[in-house]
VMD Tcl script that builds the backbone (N, CA, C; Angstrom):
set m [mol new atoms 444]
animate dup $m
set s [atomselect $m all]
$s set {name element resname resid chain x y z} {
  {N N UNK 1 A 131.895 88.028 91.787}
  {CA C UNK 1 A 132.337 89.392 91.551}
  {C C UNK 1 A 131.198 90.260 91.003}
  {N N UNK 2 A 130.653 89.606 89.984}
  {CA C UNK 2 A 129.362 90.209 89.222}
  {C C UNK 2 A 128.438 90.501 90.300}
  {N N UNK 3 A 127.975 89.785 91.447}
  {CA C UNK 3 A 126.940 89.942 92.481}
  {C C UNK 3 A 127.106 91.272 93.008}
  {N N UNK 4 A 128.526 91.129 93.564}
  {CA C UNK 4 A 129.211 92.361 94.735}
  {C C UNK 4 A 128.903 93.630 93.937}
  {N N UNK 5 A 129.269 93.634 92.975}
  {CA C UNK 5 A 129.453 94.767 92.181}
  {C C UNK 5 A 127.517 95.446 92.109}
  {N N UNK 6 A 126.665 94.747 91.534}
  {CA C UNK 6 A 125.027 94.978 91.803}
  {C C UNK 6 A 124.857 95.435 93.196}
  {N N UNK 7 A 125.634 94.451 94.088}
  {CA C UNK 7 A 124.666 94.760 95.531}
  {C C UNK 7 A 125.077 96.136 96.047}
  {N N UNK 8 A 126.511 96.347 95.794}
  {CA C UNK 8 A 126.981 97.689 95.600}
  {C C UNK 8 A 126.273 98.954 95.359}
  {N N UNK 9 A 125.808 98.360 93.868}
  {CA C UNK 9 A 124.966 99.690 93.074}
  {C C UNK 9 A 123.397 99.858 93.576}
  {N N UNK 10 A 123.114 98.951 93.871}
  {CA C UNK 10 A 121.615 98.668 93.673}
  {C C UNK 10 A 120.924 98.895 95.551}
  {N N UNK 11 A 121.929 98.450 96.750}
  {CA C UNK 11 A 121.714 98.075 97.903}
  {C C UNK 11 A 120.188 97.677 98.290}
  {N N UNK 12 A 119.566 96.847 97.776}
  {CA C UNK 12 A 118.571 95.854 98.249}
  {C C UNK 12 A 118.925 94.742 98.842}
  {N N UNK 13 A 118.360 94.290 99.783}
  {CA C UNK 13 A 118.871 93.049 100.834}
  {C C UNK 13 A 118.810 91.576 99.773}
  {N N UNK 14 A 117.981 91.558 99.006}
  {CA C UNK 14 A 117.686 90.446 98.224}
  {C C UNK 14 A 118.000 90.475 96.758}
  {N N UNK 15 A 117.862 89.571 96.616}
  {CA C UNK 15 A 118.185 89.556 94.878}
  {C C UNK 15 A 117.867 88.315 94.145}
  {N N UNK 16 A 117.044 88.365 93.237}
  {CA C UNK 16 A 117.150 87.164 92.687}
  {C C UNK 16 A 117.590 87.517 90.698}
  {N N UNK 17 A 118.487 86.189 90.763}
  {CA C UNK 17 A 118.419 85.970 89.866}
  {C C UNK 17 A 118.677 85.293 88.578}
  {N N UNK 18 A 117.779 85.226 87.384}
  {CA C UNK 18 A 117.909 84.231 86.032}
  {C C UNK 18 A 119.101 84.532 85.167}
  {N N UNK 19 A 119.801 83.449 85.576}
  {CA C UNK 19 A 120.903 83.091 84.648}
  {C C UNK 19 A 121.020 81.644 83.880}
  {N N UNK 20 A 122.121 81.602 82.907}
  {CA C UNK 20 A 122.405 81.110 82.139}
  {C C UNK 20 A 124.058 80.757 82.296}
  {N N UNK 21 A 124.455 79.764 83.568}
  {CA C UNK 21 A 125.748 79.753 83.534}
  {C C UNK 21 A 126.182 80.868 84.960}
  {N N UNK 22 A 127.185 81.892 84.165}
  {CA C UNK 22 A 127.355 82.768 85.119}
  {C C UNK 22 A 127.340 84.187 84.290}
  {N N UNK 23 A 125.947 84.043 83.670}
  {CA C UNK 23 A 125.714 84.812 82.738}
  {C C UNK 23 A 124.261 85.292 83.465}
  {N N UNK 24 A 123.874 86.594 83.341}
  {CA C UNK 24 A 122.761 87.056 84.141}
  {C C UNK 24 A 121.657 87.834 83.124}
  {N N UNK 25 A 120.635 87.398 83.116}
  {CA C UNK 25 A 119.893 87.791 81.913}
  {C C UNK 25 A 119.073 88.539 82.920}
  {N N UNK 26 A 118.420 88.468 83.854}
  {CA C UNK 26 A 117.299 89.484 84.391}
  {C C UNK 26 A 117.619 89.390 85.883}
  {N N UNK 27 A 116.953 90.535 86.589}
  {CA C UNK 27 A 117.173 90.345 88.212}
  {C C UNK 27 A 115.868 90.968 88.229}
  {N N UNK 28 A 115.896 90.559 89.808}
  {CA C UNK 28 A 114.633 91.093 90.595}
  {C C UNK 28 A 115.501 91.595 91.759}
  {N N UNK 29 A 114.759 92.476 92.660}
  {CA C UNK 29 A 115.706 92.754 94.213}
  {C C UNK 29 A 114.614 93.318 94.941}
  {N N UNK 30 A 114.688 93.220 95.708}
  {CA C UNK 30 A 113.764 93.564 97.433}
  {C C UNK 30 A 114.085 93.674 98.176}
  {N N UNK 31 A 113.899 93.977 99.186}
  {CA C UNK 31 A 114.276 93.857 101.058}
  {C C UNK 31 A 113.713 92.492 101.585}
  {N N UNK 32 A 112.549 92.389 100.682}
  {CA C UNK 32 A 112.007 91.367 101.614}
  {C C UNK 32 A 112.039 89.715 100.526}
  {N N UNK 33 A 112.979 89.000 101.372}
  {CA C UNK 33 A 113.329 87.848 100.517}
  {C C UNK 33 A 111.824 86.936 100.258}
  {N N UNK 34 A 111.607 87.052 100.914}
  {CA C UNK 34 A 110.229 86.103 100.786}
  {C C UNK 34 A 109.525 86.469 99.464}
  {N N UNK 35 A 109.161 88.178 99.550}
  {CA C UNK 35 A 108.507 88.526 98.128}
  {C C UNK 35 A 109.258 88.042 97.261}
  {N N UNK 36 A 109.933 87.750 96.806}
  {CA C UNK 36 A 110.980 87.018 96.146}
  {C C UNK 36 A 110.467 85.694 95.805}
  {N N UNK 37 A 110.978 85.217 96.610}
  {CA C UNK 37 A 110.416 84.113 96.821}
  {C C UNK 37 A 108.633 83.479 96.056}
  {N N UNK 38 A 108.102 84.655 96.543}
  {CA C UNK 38 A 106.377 84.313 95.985}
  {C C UNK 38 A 106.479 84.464 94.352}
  {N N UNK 39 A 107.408 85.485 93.893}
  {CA C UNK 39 A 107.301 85.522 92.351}
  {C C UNK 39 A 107.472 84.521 91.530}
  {N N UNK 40 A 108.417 83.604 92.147}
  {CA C UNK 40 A 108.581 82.343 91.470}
  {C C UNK 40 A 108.248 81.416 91.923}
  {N N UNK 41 A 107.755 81.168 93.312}
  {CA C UNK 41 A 106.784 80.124 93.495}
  {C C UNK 41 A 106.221 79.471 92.556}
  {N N UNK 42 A 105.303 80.042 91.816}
  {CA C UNK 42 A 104.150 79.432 91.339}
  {C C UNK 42 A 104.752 78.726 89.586}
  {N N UNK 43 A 105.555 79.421 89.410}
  {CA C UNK 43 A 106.132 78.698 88.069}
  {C C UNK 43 A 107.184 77.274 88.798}
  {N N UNK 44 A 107.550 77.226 89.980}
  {CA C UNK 44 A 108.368 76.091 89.995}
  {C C UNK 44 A 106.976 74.896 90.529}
  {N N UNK 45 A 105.927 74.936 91.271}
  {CA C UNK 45 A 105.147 74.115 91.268}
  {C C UNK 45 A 104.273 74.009 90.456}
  {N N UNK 46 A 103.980 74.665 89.064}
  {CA C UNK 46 A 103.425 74.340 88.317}
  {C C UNK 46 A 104.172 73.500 87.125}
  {N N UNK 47 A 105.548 74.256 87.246}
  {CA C UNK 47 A 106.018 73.393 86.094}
  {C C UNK 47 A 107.423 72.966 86.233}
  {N N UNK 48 A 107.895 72.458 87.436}
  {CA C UNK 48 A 109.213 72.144 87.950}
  {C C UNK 48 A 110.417 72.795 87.924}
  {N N UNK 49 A 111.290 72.573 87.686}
  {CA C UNK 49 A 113.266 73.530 87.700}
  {C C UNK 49 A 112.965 73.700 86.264}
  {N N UNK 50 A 113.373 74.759 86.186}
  {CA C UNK 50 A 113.473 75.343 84.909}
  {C C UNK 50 A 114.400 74.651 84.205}
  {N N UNK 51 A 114.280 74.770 82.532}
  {CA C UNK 51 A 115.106 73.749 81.981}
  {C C UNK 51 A 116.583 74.376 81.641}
  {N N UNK 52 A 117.286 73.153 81.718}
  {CA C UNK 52 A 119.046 73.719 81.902}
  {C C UNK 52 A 118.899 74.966 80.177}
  {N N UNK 53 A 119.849 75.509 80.347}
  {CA C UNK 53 A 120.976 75.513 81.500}
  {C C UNK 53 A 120.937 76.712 82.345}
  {N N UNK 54 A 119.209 76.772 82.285}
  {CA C UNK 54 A 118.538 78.204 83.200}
  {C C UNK 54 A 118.454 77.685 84.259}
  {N N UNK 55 A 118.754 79.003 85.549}
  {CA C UNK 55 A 118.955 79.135 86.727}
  {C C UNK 55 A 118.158 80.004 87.383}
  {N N UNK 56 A 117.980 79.936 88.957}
  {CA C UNK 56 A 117.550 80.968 89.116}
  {C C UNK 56 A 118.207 80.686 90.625}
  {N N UNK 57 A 118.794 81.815 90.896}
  {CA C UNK 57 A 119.977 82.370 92.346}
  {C C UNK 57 A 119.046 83.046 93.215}
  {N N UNK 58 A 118.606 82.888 94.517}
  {CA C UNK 58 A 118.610 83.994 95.441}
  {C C UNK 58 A 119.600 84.462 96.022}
  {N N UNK 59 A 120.197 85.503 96.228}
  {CA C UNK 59 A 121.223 86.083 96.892}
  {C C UNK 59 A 120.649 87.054 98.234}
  {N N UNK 60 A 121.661 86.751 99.090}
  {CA C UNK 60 A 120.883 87.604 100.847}
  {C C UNK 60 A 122.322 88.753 100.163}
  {N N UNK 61 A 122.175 90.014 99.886}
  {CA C UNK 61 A 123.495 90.830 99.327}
  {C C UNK 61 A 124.443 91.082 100.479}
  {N N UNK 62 A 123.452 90.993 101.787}
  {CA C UNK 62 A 124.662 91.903 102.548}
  {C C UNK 62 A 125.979 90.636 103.085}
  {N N UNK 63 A 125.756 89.540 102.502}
  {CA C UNK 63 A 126.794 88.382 102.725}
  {C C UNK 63 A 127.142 87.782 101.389}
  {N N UNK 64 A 126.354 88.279 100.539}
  {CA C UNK 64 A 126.684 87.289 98.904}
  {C C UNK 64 A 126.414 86.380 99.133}
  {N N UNK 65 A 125.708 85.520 100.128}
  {CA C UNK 65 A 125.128 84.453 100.290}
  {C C UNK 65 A 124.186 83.690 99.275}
  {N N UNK 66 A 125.036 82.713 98.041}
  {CA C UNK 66 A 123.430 82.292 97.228}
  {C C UNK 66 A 122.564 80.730 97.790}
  {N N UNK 67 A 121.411 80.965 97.267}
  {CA C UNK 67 A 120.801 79.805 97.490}
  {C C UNK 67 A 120.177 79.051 96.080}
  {N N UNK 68 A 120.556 78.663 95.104}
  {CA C UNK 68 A 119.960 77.747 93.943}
  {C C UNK 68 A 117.994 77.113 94.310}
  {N N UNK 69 A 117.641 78.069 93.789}
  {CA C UNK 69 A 115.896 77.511 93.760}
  {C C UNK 69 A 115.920 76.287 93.091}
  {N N UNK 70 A 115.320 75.351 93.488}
  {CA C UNK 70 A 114.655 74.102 92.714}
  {C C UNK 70 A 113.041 74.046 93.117}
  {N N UNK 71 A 112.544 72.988 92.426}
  {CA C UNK 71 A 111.188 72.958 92.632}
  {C C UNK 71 A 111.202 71.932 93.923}
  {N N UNK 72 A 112.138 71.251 94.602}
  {CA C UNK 72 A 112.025 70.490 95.416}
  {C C UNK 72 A 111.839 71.786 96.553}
  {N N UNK 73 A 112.053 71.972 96.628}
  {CA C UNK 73 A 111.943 73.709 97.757}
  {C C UNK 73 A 111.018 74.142 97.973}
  {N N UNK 74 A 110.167 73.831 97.027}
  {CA C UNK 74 A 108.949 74.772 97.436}
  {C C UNK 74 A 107.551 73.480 97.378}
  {N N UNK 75 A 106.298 74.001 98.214}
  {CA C UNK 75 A 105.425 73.460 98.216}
  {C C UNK 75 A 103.839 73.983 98.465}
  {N N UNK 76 A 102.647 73.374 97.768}
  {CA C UNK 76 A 101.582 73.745 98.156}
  {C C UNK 76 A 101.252 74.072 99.379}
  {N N UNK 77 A 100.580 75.328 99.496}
  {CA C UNK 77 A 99.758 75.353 100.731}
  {C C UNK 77 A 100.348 76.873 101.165}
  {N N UNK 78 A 100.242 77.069 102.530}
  {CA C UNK 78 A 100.166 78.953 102.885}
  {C C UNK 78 A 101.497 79.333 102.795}
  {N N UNK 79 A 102.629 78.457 102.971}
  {CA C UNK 79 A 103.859 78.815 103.124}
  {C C UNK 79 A 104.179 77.743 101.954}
  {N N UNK 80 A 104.699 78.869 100.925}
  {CA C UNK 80 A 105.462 78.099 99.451}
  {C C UNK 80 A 106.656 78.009 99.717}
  {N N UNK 81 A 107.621 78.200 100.533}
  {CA C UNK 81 A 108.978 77.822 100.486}
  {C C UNK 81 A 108.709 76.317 101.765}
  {N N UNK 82 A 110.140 75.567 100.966}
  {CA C UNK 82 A 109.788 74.660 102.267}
  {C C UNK 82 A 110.183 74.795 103.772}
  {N N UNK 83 A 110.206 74.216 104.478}
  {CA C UNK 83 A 110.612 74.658 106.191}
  {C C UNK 83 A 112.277 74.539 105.926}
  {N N UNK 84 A 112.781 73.755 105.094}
  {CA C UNK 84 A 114.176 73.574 104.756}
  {C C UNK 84 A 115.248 74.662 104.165}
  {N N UNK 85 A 113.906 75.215 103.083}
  {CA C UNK 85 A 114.464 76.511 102.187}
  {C C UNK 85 A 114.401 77.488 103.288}
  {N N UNK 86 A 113.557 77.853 104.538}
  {CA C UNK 86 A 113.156 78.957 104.832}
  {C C UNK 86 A 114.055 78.798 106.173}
  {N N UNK 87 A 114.845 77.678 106.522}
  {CA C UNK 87 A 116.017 77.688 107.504}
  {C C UNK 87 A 117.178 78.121 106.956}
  {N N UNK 88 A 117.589 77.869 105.398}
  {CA C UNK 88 A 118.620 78.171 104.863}
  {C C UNK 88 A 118.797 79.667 105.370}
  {N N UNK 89 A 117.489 80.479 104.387}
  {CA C UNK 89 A 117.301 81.484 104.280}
  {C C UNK 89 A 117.939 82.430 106.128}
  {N N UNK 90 A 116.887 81.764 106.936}
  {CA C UNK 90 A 117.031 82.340 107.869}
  {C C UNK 90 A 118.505 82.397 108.573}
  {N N UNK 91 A 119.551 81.443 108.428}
  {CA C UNK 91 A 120.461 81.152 108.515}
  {C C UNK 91 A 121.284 82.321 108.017}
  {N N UNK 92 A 120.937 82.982 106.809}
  {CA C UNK 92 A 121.825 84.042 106.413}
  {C C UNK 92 A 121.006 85.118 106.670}
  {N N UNK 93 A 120.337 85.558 107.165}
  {CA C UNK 93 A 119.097 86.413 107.180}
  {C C UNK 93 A 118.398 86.378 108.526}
  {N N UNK 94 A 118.884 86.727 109.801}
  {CA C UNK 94 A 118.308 86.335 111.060}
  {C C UNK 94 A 116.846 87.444 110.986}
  {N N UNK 95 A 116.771 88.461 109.936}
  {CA C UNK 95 A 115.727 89.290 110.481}
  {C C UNK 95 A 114.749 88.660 108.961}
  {N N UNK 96 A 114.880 87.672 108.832}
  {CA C UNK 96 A 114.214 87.091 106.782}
  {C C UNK 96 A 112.701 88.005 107.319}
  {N N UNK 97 A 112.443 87.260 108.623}
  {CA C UNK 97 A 110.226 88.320 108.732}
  {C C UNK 97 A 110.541 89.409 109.783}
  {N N UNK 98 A 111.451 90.157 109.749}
  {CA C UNK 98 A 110.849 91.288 110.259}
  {C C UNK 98 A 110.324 92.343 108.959}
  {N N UNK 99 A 109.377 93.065 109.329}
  {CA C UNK 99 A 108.820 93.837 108.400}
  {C C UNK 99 A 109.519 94.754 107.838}
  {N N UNK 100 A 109.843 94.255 105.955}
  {CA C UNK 100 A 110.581 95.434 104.787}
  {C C UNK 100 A 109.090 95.398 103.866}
  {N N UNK 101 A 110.002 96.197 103.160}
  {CA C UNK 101 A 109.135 97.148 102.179}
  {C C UNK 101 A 109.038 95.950 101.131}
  {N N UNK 102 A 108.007 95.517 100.531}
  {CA C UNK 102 A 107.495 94.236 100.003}
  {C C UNK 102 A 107.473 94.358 98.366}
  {N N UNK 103 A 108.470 95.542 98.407}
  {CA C UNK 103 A 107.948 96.007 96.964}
  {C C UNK 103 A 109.677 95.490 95.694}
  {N N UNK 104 A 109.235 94.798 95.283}
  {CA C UNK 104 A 110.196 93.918 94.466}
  {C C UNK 104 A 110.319 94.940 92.821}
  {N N UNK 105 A 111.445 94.646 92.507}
  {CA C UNK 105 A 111.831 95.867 91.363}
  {C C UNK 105 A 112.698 94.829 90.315}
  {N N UNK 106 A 112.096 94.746 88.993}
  {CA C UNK 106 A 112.882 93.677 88.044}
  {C C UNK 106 A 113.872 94.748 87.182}
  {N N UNK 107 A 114.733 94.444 86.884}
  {CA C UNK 107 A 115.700 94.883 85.928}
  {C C UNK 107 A 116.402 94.366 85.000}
  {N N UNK 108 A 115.952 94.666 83.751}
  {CA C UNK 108 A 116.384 93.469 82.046}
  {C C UNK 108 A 118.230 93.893 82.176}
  {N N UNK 109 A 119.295 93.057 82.349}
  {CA C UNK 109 A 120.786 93.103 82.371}
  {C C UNK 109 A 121.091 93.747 80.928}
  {N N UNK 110 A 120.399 93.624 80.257}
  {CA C UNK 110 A 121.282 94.282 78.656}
  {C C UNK 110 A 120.989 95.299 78.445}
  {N N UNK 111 A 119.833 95.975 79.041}
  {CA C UNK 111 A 119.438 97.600 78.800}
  {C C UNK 111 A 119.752 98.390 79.816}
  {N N UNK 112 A 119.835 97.654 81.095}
  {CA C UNK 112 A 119.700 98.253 82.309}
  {C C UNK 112 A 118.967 99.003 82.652}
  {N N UNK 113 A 117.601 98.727 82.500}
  {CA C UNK 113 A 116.857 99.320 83.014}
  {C C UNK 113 A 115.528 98.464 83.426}
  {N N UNK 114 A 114.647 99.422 84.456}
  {CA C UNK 114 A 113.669 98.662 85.082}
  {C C UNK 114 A 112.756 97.853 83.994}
  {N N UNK 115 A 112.256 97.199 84.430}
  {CA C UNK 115 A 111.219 96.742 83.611}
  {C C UNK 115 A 110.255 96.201 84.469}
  {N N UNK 116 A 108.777 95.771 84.041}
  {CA C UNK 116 A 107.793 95.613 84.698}
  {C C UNK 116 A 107.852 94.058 84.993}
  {N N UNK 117 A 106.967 93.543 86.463}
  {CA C UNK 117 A 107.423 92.302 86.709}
  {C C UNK 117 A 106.602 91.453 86.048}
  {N N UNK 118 A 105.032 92.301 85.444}
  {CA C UNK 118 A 104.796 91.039 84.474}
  {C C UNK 118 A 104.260 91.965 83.516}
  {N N UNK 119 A 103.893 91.181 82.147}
  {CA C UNK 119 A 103.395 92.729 81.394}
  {C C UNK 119 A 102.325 91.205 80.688}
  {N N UNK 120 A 100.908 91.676 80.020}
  {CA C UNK 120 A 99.895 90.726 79.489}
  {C C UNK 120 A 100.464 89.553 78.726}
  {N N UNK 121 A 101.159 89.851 78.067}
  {CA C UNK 121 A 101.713 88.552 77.391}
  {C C UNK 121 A 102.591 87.459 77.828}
  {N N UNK 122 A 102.992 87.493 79.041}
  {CA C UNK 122 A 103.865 86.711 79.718}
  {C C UNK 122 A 102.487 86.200 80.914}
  {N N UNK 123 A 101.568 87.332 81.160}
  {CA C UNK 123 A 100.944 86.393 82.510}
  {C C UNK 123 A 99.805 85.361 82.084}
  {N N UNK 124 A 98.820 85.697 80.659}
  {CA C UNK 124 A 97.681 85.546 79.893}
  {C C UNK 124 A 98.144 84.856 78.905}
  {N N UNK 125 A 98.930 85.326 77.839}
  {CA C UNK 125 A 99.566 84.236 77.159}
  {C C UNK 125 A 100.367 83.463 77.207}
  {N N UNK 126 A 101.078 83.815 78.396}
  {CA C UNK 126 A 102.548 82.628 78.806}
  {C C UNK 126 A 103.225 82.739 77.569}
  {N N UNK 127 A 103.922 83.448 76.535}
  {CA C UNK 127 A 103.942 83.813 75.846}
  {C C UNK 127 A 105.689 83.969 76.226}
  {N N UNK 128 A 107.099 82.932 75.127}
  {CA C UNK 128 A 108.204 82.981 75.770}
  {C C UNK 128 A 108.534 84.156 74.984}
  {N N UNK 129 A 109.428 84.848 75.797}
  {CA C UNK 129 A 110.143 85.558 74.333}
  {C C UNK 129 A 111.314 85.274 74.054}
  {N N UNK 130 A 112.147 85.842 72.810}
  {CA C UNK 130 A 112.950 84.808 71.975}
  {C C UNK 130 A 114.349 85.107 72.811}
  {N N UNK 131 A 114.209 86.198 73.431}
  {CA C UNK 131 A 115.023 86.339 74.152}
  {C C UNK 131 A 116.011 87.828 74.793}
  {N N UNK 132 A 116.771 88.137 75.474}
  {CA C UNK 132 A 116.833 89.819 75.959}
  {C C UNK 132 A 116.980 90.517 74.614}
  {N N UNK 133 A 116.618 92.160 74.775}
  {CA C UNK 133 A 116.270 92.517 76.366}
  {C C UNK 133 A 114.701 91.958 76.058}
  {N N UNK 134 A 113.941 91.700 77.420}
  {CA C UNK 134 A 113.036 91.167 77.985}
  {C C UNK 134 A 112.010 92.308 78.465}
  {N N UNK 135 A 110.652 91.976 77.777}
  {CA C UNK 135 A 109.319 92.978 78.066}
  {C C UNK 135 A 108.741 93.070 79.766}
  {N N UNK 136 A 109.168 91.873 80.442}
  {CA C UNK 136 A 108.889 92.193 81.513}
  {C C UNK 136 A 110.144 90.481 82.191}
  {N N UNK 137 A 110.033 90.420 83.591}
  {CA C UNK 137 A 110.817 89.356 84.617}
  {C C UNK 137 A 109.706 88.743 84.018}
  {N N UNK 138 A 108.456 88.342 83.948}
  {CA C UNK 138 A 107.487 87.319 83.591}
  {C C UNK 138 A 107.851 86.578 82.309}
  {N N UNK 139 A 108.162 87.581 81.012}
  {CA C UNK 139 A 109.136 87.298 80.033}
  {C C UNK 139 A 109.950 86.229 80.363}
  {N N UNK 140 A 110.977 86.339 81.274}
  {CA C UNK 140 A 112.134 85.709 81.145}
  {C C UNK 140 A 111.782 84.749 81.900}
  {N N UNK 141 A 110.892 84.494 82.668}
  {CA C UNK 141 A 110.560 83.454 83.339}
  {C C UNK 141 A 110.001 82.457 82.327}
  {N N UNK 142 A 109.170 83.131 81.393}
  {CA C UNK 142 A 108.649 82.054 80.520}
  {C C UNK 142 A 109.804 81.433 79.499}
  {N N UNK 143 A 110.736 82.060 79.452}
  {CA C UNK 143 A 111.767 81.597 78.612}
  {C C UNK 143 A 112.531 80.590 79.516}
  {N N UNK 144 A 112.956 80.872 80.170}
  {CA C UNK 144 A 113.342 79.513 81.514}
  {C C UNK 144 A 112.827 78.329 82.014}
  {N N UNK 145 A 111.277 78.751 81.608}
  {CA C UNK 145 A 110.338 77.636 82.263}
  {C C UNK 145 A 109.368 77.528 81.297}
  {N N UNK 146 A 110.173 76.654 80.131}
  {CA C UNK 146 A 108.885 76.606 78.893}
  {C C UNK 146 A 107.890 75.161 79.793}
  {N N UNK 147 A 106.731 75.774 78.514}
  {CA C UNK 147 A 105.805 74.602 78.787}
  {C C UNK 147 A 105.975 73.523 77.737}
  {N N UNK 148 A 105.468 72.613 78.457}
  {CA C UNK 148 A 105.362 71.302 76.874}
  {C C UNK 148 A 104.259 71.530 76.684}
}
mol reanalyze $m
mol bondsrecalc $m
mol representation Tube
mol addrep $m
């Protein structure tokens, strides 16, 4: 219900996003799922599925279609999703590569408002914060995906 209601307001083809349950602490949204996709790439092969009971949802909006990211999904090399993730995808998404606008937009759920997708202290210091609202999506990523 919570999804419909965003894809409603917001109408971007994509959506991702960090939750807690069925609790939604930050989103991202795009046209183009893949950019999506690249933002969190690199935190699930560097440092695996985020630890419970953090989530992270892609949603295709114009079907509410979700897909649950894991780090098994993704892999080194030119194409970070796997051939598996990127059939799902295409499966709900027959146009996933025709050319959209690549430009991805984060939004903190408790302020409602935009926020930046990474800001210095989340990309340089990896730096978690304690928790919303959130200085940037990089923020909340580091809170999802601590390091040891």
């Amino acid at each position: 219900m919570v999804w419909k209601i965003l894809r409603r307001t917001l109408g971007y083809r994509w959506s991702l996003y960090l939750t807690q349950g069925r609790t939604i602490y930050c989103m991202a949204h795009s046209h183009d799922g893949i950019a999506l996709l690249n933002v969190v790439a690199p935190h699930f092969l560097r440092l695996g599925d985020p630890a419970p009971p953090w989530e992270l949802l892609l949603n295709f909006n114009s079907t509410d279609s979700i897909v649950k990211l894991r780090a098994d999904r993704f892999q080194q090399g030119p194409t970070l999703p796997t051939d598996q993730l990127l059939k799902e995808l295409m499966a709900m998404d027959p146009k996933l590569f025709e050319k959209h606008d690549k430009e991805v937009v984060a939004v903190d759920v408790i302020t409602k408002k935009q926020i930046p997708m990474y800001d210095l202290a989340s990309v340089v210091l990896a730096v978690p914060q304690s928790g919303p609202p959130y200085a940037s999506f990089g923020a909340a990523l580091n809170q999802a995906f601590p390091r040891s």
